[in-house]
C-alpha positions as CSV (number, residue, x, y, z in Angstrom):
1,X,0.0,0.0,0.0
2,X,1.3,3.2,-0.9
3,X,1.3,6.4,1.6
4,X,-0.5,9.4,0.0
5,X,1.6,12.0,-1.4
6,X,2.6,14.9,0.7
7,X,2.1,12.7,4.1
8,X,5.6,14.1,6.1
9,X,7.8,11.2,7.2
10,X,7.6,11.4,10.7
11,X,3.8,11.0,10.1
12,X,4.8,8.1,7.9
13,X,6.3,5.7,10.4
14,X,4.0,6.8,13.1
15,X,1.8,3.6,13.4
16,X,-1.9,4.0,11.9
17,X,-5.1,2.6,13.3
18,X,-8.2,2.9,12.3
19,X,-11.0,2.3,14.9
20,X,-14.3,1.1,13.6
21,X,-17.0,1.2,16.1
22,X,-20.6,2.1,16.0
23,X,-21.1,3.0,19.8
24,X,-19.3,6.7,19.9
25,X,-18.1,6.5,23.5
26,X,-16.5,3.3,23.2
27,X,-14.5,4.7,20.2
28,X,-13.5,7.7,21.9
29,X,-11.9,5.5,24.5
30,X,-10.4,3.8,22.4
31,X,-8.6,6.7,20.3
32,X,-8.1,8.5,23.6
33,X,-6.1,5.4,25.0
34,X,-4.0,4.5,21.6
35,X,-3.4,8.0,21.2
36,X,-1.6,8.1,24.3
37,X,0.3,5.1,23.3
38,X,1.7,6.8,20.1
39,X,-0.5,5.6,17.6
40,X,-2.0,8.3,15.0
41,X,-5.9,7.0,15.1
42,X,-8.6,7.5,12.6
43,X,-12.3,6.7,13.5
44,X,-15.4,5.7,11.4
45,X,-18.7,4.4,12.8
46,X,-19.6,1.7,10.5
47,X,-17.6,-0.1,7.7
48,X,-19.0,2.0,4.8
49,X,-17.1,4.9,7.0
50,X,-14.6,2.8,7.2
51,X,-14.2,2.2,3.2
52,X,-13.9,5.7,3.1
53,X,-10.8,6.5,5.8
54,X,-9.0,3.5,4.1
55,X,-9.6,5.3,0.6
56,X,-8.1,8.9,1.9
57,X,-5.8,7.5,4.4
58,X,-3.1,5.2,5.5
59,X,-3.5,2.5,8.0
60,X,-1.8,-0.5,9.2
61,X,-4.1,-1.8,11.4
62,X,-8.5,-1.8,11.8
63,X,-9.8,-2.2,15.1
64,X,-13.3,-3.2,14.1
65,X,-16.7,-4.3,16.5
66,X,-18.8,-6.9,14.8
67,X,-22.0,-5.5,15.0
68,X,-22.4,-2.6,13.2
69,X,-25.1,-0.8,11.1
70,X,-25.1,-0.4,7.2
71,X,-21.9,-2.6,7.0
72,X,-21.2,-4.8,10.1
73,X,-17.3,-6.0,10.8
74,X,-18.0,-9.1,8.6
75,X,-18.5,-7.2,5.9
76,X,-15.9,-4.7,6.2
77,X,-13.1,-7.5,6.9
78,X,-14.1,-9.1,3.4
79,X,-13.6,-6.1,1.6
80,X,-10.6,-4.8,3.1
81,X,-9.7,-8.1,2.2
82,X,-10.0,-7.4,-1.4
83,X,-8.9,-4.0,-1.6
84,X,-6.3,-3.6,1.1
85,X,-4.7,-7.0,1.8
86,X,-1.9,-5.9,4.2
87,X,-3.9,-4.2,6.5
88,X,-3.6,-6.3,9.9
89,X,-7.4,-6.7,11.5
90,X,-8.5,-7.1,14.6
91,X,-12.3,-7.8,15.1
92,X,-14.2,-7.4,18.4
93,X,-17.9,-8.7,19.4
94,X,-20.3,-8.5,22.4
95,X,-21.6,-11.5,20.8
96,X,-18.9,-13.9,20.5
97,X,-19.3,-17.4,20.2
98,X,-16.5,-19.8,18.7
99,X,-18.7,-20.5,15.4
100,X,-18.3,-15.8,15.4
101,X,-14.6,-16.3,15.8
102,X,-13.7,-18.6,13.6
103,X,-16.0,-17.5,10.6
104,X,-14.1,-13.6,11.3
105,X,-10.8,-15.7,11.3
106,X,-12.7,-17.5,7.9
107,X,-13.1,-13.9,6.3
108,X,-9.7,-12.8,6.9
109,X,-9.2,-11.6,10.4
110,X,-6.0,-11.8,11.7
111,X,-6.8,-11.3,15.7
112,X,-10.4,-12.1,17.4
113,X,-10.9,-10.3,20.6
114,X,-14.6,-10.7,22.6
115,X,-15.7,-8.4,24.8
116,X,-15.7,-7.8,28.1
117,X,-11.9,-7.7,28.1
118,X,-9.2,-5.5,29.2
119,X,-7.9,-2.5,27.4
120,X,-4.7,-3.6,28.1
121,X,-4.8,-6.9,25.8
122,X,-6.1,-5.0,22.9
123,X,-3.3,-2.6,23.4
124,X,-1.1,-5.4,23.8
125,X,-1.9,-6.7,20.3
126,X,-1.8,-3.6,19.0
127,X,2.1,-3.2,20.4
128,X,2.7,-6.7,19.0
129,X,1.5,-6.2,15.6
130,X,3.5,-2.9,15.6
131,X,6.6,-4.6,17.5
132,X,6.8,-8.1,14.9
133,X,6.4,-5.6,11.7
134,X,9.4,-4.0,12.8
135,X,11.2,-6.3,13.4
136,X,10.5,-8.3,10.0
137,X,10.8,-5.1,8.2
């Protein structure tokens, strides 16, 4: 994936996530706590947002929830999928079940978080991803 033009460099290595999440407080925690661990965030509320930031921006990772309206996580993982195949994903569901986790894995998933959990394990995986790219870079 290419950066857009004009993007400086520092803003280039900074690590990108894009946080897809229909309930608005839960993503404002979210940015608010990646934010604070060095990560440039984006937001979008539903996948067709999400299309969108993906199309305008650069972004390593997608922090998506499952159940979403107009394009639910499903959705959106199959089409970043198609379109941006080295994004990393992480989906997240209220409504896990292991039949939910393995059809996200199915779809192209690459981590499978169910909620209630700690911030700190999604931020752990987020450090992870970010940690092993470098390192294979």
């Amino acid at each position: 994936m290419s950066f857009p033009t004009g993007l400086p460099l520092a803003e280039r290595s900074t690590p990108h996530v894009l946080i897809v999440e229909d309930d608005a407080a839960t993503r404002r925690l979210y940015k608010f706590l990646l934010t604070n661990g060095g990560y440039a965030v984006l937001e979008a509320e539903d996948g067709v947002m999400a299309l969108e930031q993906l199309a305008r921006n650069h972004c390593d990772l997608v922090i998506t929830d499952m159940n979403m309206p107009r394009m639910d996580g499903m959705e959106l993982i199959q089409a970043i999928r198609r379109d941006y195949a080295s994004v990393y994903v992480i989906m997240i569901t209220a409504f896990g079940t292991p039949d939910t986790e393995k059809q996200a894995l199915r779809n192209g998933a690459n981590d499978y978080l169910a909620k209630p959990f700690d911030f700190e394990e999604l931020e752990r995986r987020v450090r992870t991803f970010f940690d092993t790219r470098a390192t294979s870079a």
